[in-house]
N, C-alpha and C positions, 0 to 999 in steps of 0.2 A: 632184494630185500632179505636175502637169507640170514646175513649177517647181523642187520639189525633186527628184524622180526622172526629169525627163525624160520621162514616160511619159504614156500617155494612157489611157483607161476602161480598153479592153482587156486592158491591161497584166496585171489582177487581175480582171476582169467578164467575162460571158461574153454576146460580142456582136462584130459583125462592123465595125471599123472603115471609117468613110465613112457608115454607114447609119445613121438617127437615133436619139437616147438612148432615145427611148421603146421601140423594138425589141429592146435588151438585158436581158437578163433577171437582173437585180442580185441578185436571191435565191439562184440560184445559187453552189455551191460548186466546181463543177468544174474551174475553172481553178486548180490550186495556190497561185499568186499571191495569191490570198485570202488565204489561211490563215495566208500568211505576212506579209502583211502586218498583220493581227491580232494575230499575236504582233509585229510591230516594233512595234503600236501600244500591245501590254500591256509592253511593255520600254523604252517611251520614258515611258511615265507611273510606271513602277517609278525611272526613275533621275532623275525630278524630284523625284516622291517623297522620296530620298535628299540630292538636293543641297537641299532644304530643313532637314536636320540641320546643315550646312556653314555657317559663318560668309562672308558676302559676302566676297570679295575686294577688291569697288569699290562703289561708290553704290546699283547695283543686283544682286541677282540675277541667278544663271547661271542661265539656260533652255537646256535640249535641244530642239530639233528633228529633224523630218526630215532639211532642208537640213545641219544641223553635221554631219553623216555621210556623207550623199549628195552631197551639191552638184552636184544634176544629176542624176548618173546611179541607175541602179536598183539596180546593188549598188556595196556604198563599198569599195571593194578600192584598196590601194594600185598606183601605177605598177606597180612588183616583178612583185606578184601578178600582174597584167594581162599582164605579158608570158611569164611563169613560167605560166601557164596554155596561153596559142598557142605557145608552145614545146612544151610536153609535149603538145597537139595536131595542131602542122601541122611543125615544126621550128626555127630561127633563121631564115632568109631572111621568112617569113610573119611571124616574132613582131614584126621589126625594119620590116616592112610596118605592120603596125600600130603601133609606136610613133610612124612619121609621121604615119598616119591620126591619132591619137592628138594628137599635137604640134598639128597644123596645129587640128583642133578646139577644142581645151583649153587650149591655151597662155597663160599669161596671168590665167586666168580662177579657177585655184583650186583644181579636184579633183584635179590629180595635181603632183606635184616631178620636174620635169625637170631639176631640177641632175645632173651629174656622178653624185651617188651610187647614184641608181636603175640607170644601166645598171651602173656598176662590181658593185654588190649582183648585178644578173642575171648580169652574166658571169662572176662567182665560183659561183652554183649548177651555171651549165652548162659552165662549168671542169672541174668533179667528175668530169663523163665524157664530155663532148665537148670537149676544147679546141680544134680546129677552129671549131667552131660560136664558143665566146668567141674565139677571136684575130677574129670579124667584130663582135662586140658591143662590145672593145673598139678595135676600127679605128673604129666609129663614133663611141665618145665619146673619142676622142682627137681626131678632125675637129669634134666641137664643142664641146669645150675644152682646144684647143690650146697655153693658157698653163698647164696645169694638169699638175706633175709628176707626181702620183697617177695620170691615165689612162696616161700613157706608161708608169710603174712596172708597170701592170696590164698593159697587152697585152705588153711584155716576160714575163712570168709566165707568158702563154698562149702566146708562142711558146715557151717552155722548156722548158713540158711537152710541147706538141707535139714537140718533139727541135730545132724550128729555135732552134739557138746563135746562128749568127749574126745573125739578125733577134733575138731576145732582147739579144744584147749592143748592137747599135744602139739600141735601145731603152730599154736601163737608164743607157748616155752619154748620150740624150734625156731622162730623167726627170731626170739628175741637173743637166743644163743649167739645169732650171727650179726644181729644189728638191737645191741642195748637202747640204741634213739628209736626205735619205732612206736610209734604213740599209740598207734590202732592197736596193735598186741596189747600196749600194755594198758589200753581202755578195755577192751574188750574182756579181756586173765578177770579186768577188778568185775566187771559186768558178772563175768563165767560165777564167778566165786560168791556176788550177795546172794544172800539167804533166798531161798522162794518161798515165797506166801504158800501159805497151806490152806 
């Protein structure tokens, strides 16, 4: 399973990594990890099962594996998830700690989508009640894609509900720099701009 899960004996056996295979005592259930990966193994053979009703797409057969889900690691959780998780554990500063740990591993290679849309998705859940915490999630993906009207759009959003207008309104003239169609900037500039009752 190393290849598709990343993992090693341990992961699911119950046995003390470093020390030799013949020491682990594989009959064992106690490690949770078993169990479940018994059920991944009765639900990967249930949905080949399946795609064998399915008309080929191409020349050959789709097969499920491990790897199409995992690729690498031990659970297949989306970017989102991954960081939607160390958030609701440690806070934003920790979640966006691991999105580098994250980045600089994985990059490249498949298991996660670090385009634009993962952070923009996470800074809209933690929008909901912390916009503090999003105006840093989206200060980050506005620094890594900076041609891109959509992040500018978004951290505009999060300073707004924080109360800062004016960094909002720099912001929504920034998104609209990079994308003239954006409707929400250009609701929002006319919003920013009527008069306030006194």
């Amino acid at each position: 399973l190393f290849q598709s899960l990343g993992v090693r004996c341990t992961y699911c056996h119950k046995g003390e990594e470093g020390k030799p295979v013949g020491t682990y005592d594989f009959a064992s259930d106690e490690n949770p990890n078993k169990n479940r990966a018994r059920e991944m193994y009765r639900m990967l053979e249930d949905i080949n099962n399946h795609l064998k009703n399915i008309q080929p797409s191409g020349d050959q057969r789709v097969n499920m594996w491990c790897q199409t889900c995992h690729r690498g690691r031990p659970r297949p959780t989306t970017l989102e998830e991954e960081l939607a998780e160390q958030y609701r554990k440690n806070g934003v500063e920790p979640a966006l700690d691991y999105y580098a740990d994250l980045k600089q591993k994985y990059y490249g290679r498949g298991p996660y989508d670090f385009g634009e849309k993962a952070l923009n998705n996470f800074g809209y859940e933690v929008l909901k009640n912390d916009p503090a915490g999003a105006v840093q999630i989206f200060r980050l993906n506005a620094a890594e894609f900076p041609q891109s009207g959509n992040v500018w759009d978004s951290l505009a959003d999060a300073y707004m509900k924080s109360g800062n207008l004016k960094e909002a309104e720099e912001y929504y003239q920034k998104a609209l720099t990079r994308d003239a169609t954006d409707k929400n900037a250009k609701d929002m500039l006319a919003k920013l701009k009527q008069p306030k009752d006194k």
